[in-house]
C-alpha positions, 0 to 999 in steps of 0.5 A: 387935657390929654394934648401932647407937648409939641417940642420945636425942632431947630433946623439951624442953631447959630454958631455964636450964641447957639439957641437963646432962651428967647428964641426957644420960648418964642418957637415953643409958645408958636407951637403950643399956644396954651402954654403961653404963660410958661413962655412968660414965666421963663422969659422973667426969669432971663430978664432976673438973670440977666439983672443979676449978672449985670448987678454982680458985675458992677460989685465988688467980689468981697461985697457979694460974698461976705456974710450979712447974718444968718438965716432961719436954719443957720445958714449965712446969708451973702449979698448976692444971695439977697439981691438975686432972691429980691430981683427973682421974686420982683420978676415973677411977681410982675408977670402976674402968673405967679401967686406964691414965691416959697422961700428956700 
């Protein structure tokens, strides 16, 4: 559509946490409110992200990292591995802005 992408500028950034993703992609749909849906997608991925952190810490090490089998290309696929695809994929699924998930 030719419309530039307006980049938003942080005056003041907190000096704890620095600029969250939520509070990026919060100023970034308000600036560029046809790119709504890219702020949907991203916040997805924090909430995965966050499930997966929370997943990993309450497992084991040795339980995420020990080989469950292999993959189509050989590769052995780990515990983590499983989860976090599943938890990723369930999360960009349900926002109903994603049609195809590739696997990798």
């Amino acid at each position: 559509n030719g419309r530039q992408v307006v980049v938003p500028v942080f005056a003041e950034v907190c000096s704890y946490t620095g600029l969250t993703l939520s509070r990026y992609c919060s100023e970034f749909a308000a600036a560029n409110p046809e790119l709504s849906e890219l702020t949907s997608i991203l916040n997805s991925v924090q909430a995965a992200c966050k499930q997966i952190a929370s997943i990993s810490r309450g497992a084991p090490l040795t339980a995420l990292t020990h080989s469950r089998g292999l993959l189509d290309r050989g590769a052995a696929s780990r515990p983590l591995d499983v989860v976090a695809d599943s938890v990723l994929r369930n999360a960009l699924k349900f926002t109903g802005k994603v049609s195809i998930i590739a696997a990798p």
